[in-house]
C-alpha positions in Angstrom: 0.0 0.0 0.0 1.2 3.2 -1.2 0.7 6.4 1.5 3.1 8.9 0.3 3.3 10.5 -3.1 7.2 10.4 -2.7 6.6 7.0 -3.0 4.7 6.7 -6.3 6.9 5.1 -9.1 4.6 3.5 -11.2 1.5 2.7 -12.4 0.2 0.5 -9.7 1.8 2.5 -6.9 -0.3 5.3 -8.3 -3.4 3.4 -8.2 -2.4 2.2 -4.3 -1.8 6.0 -3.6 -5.4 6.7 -4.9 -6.9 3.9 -2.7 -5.0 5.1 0.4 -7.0 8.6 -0.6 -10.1 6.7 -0.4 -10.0 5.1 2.6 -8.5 8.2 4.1 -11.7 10.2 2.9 -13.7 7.0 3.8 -12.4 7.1 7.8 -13.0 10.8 8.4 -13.3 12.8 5.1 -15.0 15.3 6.6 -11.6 16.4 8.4 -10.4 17.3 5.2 -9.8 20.9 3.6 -11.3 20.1 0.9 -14.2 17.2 1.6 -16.5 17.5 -1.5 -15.7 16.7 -5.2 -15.6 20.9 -6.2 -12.9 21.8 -3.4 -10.9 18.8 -4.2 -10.8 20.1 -8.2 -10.6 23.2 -7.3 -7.9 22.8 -4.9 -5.8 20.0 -7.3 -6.3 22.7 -10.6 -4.8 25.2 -7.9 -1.9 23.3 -7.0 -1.3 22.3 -10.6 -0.8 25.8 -11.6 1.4 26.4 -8.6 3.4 23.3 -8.8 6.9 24.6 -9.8 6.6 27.3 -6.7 6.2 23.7 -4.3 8.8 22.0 -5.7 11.1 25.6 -5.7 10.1 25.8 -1.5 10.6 22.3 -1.0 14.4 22.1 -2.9 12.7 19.6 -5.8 13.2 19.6 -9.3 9.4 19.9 -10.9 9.0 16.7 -13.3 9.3 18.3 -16.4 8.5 14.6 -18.2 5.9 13.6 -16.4 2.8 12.2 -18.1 0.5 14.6 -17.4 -1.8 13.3 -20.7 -2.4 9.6 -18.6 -3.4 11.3 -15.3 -5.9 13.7 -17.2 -7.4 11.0 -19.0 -7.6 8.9 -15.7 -9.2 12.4 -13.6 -11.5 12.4 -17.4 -12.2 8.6 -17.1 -13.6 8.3 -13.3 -16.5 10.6 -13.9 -17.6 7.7 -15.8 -19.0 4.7 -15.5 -16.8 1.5 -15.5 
């Protein structure tokens, strides 16, 4: 089980990351910033935009391959139906 984003170097450790989420939201979601599905967008398009000034005050190096098509399509494809 994946808990920490540092952690996430593939496919399946992303989709363990995202599971850890859901029970995190699932045992006490309401504790969160951002507890319904427009804060959580909100908040994640928010960070997006400011993601090279988080890695800058954190001494990281902002992925500048990173696949940002695949998790776009995955954020597209859970607001369907499986």
């Amino acid at each position: 089980m994946t808990t920490s984003p540092d952690h996430v170097a593939s496919r399946e450790d992303l989709a363990s990351f995202v599971r850890s989420l859901h029970r995190s939201y699932a045992d006490g979601g309401e504790s969160w910033d951002n507890a319904d599905l427009a804060g959580l967008l909100e908040a994640l398009a928010a960070w997006v935009d400011d993601a090279d000034g988080w890695y800058r005050n954190t001494s990281r190096e902002l992925p500048t391959h990173g696949d940002w098509r695949f998790f776009a399509q995955a954020l597209q494809a859970a607001t369907m139906d499986e």
